[in-house]
GULUMMAR-314622 format. One record per residue (C-alpha): x, y, z. Coordinates in pm, whole numbers, plus 32768, in hexadecimal, padded with zeros to 4 digits. Layout:
# residues N
east  north  up
X  Y  Z
...
# end
This chain:
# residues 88
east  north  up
73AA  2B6C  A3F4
74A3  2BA5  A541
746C  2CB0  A61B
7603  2D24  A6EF
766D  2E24  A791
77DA  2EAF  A7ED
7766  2F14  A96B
77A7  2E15  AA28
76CC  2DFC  AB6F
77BA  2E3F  AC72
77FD  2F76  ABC1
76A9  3008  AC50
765A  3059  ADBD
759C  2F0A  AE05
7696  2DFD  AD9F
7571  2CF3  ADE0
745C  2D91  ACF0
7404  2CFB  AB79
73FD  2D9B  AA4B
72D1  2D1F  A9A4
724C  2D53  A824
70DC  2D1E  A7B9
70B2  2D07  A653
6F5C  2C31  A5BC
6EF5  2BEF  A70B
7032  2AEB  A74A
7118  2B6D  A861
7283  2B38  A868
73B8  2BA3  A939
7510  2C22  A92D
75F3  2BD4  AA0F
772B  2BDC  A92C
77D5  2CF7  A8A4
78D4  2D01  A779
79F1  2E20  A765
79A5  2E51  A5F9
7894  2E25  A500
786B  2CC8  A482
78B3  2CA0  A331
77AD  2B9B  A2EB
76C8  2AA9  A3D5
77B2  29AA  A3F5
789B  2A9D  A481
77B6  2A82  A5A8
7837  2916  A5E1
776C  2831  A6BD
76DD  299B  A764
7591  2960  A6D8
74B5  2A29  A7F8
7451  2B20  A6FE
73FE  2A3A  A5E9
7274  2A51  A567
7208  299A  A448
7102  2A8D  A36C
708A  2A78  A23C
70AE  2B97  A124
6FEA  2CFB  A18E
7023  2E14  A245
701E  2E05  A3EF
7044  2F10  A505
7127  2EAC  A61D
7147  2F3C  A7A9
7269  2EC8  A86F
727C  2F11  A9EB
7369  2F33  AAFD
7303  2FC5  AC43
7225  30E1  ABFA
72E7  311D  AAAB
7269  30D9  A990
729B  30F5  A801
71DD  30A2  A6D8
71E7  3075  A545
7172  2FC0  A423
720F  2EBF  A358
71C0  2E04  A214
7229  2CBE  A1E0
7276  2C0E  A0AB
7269  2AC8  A054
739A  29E2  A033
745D  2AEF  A0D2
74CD  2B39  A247
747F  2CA0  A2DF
7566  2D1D  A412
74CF  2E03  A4B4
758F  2EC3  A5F5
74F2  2F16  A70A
754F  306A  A771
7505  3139  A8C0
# end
């Protein structure tokens, strides 16, 4: 599964701060942003910051930026790339 985002750091206050996303205990970060929804995970290219390998179930997420912060579930399938946007 690959977390993005369209908000691009330097779009908040501290240009400097990460945006982070905990999901099964594995923490990754986004420091990329993309002016449109990718269509698939390869339309992420070589931007793989979000990736996290799962297996099939159902997870809860929290992603974090400053003192922001946003949450959700997700269910992944197998054989099958989920994109999931991180939104603030």
């Amino acid at each position: 599964m690959q977390f993005w985002t369209k908000v691009e750091a330097g779009d908040y206050p501290n240009y400097n701060a990460v945006l982070s996303v905990l999901i099964n205990n594995q923490t990754r970060t986004l420091q990329n942003a993309y002016g449109a929804a990718p269509s698939n995970c390869e339309g992420l290219g070589d931007k793989n910051e979000g990736r996290v390998d799962l297996p099939p179930g159902v997870y809860s997420w929290k992603a974090k930026y400053l003192t922001d912060s946003v949450s959700g579930t997700i269910t992944i399938i197998r054989d099958t790339c989920v994109l999931q946007e991180v939104k603030f």
